[in-house]
NUTIPA-296871 format. One line per 8 residues: their letters; for each residue y, x, z of C-alpha. Coordinates in steps of 0.5 Angstrom, whole numbers, plus 2048, in hexadecimal, padded with zeros to 3 digits. Each point is the difference from the previous one (the first is absolute). Last residue first. Layout:
<sites>
A	Y:X:Z | ...
</sites>
This chain:
<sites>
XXXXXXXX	8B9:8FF:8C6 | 7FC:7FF:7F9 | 7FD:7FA:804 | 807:7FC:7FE | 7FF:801:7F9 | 7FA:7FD:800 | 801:7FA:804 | 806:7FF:7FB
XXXXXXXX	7FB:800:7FA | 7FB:7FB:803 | 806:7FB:801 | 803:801:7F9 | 7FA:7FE:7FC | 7FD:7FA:804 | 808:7FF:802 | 802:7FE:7F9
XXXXXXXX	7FC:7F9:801 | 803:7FF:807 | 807:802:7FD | 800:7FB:7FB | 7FD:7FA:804 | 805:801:807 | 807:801:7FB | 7FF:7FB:7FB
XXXXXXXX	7FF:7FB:807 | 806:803:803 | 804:7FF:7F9 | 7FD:7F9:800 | 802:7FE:808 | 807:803:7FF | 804:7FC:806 | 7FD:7FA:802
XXXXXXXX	800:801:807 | 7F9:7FE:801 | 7FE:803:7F9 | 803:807:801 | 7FC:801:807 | 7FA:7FE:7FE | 801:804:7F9 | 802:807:805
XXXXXXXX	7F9:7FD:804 | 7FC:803:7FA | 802:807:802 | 802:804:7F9 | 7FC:805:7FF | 7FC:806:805 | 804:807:7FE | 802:800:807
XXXXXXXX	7FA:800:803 | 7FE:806:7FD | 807:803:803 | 7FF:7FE:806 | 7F8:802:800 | 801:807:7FD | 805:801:806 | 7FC:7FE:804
XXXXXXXX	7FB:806:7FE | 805:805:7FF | 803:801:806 | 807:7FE:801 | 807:802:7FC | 807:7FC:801 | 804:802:7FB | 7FA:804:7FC
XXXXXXXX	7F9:7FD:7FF | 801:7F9:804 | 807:7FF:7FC | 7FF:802:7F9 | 7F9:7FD:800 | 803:7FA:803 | 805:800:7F9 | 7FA:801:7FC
XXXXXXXX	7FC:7FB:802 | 806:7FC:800 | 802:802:7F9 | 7F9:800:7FC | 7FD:7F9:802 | 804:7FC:803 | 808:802:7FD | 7FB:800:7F8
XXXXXXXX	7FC:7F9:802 | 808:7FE:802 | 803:802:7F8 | 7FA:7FD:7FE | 801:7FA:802 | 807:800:7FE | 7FD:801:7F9 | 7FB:7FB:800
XXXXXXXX	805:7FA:804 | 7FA:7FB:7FF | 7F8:802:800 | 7FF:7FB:804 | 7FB:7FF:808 | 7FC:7FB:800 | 7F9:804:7FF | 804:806:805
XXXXXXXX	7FD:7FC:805 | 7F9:800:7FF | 801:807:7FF | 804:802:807 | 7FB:7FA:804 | 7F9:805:7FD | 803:805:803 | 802:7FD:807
XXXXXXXX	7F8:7FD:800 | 7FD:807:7FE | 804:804:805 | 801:7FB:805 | 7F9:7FE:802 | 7FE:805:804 | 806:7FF:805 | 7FB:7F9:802
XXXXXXXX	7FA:805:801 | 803:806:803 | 804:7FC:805 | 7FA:7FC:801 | 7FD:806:802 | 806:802:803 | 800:7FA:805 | 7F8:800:802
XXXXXXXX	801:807:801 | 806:801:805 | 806:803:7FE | 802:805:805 | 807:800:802 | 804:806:800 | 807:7FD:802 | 802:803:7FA
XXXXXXXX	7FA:7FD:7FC | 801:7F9:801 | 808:800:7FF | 800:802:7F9 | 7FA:7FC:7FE | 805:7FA:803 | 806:804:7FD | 7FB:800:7F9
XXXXXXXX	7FD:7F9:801 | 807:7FD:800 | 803:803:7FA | 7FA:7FF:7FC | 800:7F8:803 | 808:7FF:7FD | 802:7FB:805 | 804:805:805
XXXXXXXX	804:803:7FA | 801:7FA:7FC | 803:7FC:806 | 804:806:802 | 803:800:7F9 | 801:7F9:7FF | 803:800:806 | 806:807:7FD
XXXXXXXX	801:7FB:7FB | 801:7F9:805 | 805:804:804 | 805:801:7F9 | 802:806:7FC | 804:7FF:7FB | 802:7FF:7F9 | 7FC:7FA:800
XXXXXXXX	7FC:802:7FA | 7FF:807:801 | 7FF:800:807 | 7FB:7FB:7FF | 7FD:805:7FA | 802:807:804 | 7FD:7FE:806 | 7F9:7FD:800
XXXXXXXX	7FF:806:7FA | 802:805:806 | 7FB:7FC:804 | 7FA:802:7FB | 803:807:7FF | 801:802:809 | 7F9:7FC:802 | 7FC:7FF:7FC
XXXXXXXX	800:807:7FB | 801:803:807 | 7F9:7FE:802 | 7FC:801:7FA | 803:807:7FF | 7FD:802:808 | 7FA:7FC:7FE | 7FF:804:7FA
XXXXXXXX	802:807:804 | 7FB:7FE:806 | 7F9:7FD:7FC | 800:807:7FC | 7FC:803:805 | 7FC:7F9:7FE | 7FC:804:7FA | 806:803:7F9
XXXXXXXX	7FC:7FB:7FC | 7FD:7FC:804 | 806:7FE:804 | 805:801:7F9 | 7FC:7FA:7FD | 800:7FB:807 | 807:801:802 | 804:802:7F9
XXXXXXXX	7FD:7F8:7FD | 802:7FB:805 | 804:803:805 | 804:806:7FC | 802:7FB:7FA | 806:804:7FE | 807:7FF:802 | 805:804:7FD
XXXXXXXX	802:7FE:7F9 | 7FE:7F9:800 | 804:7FF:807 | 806:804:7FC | 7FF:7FA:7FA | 801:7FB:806 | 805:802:803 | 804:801:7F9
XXXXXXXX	7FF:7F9:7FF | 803:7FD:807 | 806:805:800 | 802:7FE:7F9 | 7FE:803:7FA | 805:804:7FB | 7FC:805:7FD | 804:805:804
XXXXXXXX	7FE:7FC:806 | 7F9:7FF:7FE | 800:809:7FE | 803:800:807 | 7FA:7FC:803 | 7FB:805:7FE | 802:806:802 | 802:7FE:807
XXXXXXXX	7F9:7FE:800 | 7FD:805:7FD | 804:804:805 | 7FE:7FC:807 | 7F8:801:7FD | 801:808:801 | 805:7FF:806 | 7FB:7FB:804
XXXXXXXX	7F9:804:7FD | 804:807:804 | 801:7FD:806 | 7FA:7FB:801 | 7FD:807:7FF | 804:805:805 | 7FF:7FA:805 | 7F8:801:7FF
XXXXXXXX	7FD:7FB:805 | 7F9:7FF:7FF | 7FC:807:802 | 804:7FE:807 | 7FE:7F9:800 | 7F9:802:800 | 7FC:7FC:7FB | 7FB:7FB:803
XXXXXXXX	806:7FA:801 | 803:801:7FA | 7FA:801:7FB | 7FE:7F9:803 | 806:7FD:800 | 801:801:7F8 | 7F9:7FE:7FE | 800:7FA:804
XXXXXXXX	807:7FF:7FD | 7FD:800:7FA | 7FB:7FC:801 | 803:7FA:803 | 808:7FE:7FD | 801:803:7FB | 7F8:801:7FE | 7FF:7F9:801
XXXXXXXX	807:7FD:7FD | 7FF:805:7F9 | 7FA:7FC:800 | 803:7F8:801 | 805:802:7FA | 7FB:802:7FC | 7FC:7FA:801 | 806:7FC:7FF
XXXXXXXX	802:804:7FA | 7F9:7FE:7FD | 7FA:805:800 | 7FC:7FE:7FA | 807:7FF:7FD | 7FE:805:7FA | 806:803:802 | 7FE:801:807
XXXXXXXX	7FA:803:7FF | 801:805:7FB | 806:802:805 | 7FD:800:805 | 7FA:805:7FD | 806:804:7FD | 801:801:808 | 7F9:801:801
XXXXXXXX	801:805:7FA | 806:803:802 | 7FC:802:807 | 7FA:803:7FD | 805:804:7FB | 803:804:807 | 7FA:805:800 | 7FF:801:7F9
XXXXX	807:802:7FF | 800:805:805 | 7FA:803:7FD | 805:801:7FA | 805:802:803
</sites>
């Protein structure tokens, strides 16, 4: 436990590092809104590519874990939003807390720690958890909020969705990846050494972005914060864990990796997605910071756990 926590510490501290920096001002909101842009858009998904496009697609693909993570992560998200509606949220609302509760920051922050705590074996499962993270609950957001609001679903919510999915850069450089590597393709040396150079500026460049960020996040909603950190950080680790070790069993290492990845905190793009819509920013917001903080203690203790197995 210990030494797991001493491994992951470098990492919370580039994040603090932003933090710091950001709110002294020295690093602007703009400034740190171009940065989480370059990462996005650049590094991480030369890093992404690189990783799919050298891996083989067989030792990728693991249809048992995309399985087991999309039904632990699917009852956090039913719990979460059942306890909105019994508080009497709308639809719109209750999305956005259960979007808190399910999705961690697997591409900014799980990708690079989880890569060099567990080495790139653990490539795979992360990018598999990534992937359905995108895909199946950012889309699912898109529809409960549009539909909640509409009382219906319209062409334009299901454009919105496609539009975001082949817009979305990790999403792209991954099938990209995906599709280099089962042809077999050589990766040419000029191009993966700058691969290797751009991708290498994703892990303290992404880090720095989270902690830079967290500087304009509030503190509001503390109670409901807290309620979402405890479904993020406890409950989805452990309801992924129930599904990869026992309903829908794997090996041990993914599964590891799967459930280490679900114990990351609450994905920065939840409040992206909330304040665009205009539907709980500040609960959003509260989630994203206390959850990071907790997450320095709560992360290193998962991934113990999860070695056990």
């Amino acid at each position: 436990m210990v030494e797991i926590f001493l491994r992951t510490l470098p990492f919370f501290a580039i994040i603090g590092l932003g933090f710091w920096a950001g709110r002294t001002r020295f690093f602007t909101a703009e400034a740190t809104a171009y940065l989480t842009k370059f990462v996005f858009f650049f590094a991480l998904s030369a890093m992404l590519f690189r990783f799919a496009a050298t891996l083989p697609f067989a030792e990728i693909f693991n249809a048992r874990l995309i399985l087991g993570y999309l039904l632990g992560t699917m009852t956090v998200y039913v719990l979460a939003s059942a306890i909105a509606w019994l508080r009497g949220l709308d639809i719109p609302t209750a999305a956005v807390e259960a979007q808190c509760a399910a999705i961690g920051n697997v591409g900014f922050l799980g990708l690079p720690m989880l890569s060099l705590l567990f080495s790139e074996a653990a490539i795979g499962p992360v990018m598999l958890v990534l992937t359905v993270d995108l895909v199946v609950f950012s889309s699912l957001i898109v529809i409960l909020i549009n539909g909640g609001r509409d009382g219906r679903l319209t062409p334009t919510t299901f454009k919105l969705i496609g539009l975001g999915l082949v817009r979305n850069p990790m999403i792209v450089s991954i099938s990209a990846g995906l599709i280099w590597s089962s042809l077999q393709l050589p990766v040419p040396e000029p191009l993966g050494d700058f691969l290797i150079i751009l991708g290498g500026a994703a892990t303290p460049g992404a880090l720095f972005a989270i902690g830079a960020s967290l500087a304009d996040k509030s503190a509001e909603r503390v109670q409901i914060a807290a309620w979402l950190s405890f479904c993020k950080l406890v409950i989805h680790p452990a309801c992924v864990a129930v599904a990869l070790l026992w309903l829908i069993p794997i090996d041990t290492f993914p599964a590891t990796v799967a459930i280490s990845a679900a114990a990351l905190p609450v994905a920065g793009n939840v409040y992206m997605l909330a304040a665009h819509y205009g539907i709980a920013p500040h609960r959003a917001s509260a989630a994203i910071l206390l959850s990071t903080i907790v997450s320095i203690l709560t992360v290193p203790m998962v991934i113990a756990w999860a070695g056990t197995f």
